[in-house]
C-alpha positions as CSV (number, residue, x, y, z in Angstrom):
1,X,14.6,-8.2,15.2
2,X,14.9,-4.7,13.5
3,X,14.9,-1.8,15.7
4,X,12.0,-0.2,12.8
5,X,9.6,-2.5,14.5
6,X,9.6,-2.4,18.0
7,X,5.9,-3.0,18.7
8,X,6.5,-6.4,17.5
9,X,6.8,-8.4,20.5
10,X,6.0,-11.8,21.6
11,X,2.6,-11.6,22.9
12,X,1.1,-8.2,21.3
13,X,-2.4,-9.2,19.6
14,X,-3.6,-7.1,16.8
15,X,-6.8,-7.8,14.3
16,X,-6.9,-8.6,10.9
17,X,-8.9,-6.0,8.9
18,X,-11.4,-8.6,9.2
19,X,-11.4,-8.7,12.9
20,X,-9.6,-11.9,13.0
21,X,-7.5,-12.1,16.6
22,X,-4.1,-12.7,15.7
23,X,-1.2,-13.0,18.8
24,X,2.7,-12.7,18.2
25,X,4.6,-15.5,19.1
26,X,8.0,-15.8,19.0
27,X,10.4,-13.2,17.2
28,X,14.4,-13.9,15.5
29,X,16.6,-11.9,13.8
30,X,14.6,-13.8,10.7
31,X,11.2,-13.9,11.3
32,X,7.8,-13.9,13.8
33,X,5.5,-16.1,14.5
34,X,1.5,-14.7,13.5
35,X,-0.5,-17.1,15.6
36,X,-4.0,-17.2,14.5
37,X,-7.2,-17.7,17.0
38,X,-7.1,-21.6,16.7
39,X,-3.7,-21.4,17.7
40,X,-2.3,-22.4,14.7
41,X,0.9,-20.5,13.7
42,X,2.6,-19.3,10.3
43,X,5.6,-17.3,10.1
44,X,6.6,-14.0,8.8
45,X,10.0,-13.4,7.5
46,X,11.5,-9.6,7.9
47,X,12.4,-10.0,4.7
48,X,8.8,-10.1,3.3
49,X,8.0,-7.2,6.1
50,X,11.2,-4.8,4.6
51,X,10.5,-5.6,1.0
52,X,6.6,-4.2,1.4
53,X,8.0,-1.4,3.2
54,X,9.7,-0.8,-0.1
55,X,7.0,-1.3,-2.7
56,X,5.2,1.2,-0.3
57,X,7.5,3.7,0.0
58,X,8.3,3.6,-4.1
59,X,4.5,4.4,-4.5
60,X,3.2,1.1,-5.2
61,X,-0.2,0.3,-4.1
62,X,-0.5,-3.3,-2.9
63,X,-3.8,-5.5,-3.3
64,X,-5.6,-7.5,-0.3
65,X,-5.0,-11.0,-0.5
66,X,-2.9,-11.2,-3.1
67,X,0.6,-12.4,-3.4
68,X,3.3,-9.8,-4.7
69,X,3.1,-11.4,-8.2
70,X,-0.7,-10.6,-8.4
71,X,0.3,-6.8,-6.6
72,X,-0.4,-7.4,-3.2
73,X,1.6,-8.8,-0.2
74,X,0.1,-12.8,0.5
75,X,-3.1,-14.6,-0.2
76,X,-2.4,-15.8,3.4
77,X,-4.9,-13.4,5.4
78,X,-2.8,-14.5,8.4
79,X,0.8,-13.4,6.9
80,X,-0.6,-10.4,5.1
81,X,-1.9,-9.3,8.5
82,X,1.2,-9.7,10.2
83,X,3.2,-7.5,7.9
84,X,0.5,-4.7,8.2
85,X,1.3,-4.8,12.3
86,X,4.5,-5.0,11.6
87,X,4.3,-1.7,9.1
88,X,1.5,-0.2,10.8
89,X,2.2,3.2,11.8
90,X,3.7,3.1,7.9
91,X,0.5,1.8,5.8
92,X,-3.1,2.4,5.4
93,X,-5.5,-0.5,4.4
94,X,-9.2,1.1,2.4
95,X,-11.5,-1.3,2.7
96,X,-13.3,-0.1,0.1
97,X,-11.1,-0.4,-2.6
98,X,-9.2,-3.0,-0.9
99,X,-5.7,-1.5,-1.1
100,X,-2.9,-0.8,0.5
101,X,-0.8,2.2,0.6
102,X,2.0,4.2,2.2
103,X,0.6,6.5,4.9
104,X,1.1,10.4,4.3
């Protein structure tokens, strides 16, 4: 797991910006687990987390449940929220114009 994220650990819950209850589950060198309220899991690859990080950080300004060919970062609410934990003291989500940019 990359030292840049340490709040991602098994078992920290965050919310969606929907207010969906998502828990981490387990965590490689590769990838975490996102499991959703129902229990059902999808997985998150660092990759995916570290190549937002750079869209972000180059300006771009990602769109909500898109995936990165349509601007954003996954249609999958679940994954999309995942890397926003993952990136969270790094991005800012406005729901009102339903972006997402680098913080400062």
């Amino acid at each position: 797991m990359p030292v840049e994220f340490p709040h991602v650990q098994p078992g920290a819950e965050f919310q969606s910006r929907t207010g969906r209850l998502y828990t981490i589950g387990e965590v490689t060198a590769r990838r975490f687990e996102v499991i959703r309220d129902g229990g059902k899991p999808c997985l998150v690859s660092w990759k995916l987390v570290n190549s937002t990080l750079d869209r972000l950080q180059s300006g771009e300004v990602l769109t909500y449940q898109a995936n990165g060919r349509q601007g954003g970062i996954s249609y999958t609410v679940a994954v999309e929220s995942g890397v926003l934990f993952a990136l969270k003291d790094l991005a800012i989500c406005d729901n009102t114009t339903r972006t997402i940019s680098r913080k400062g």
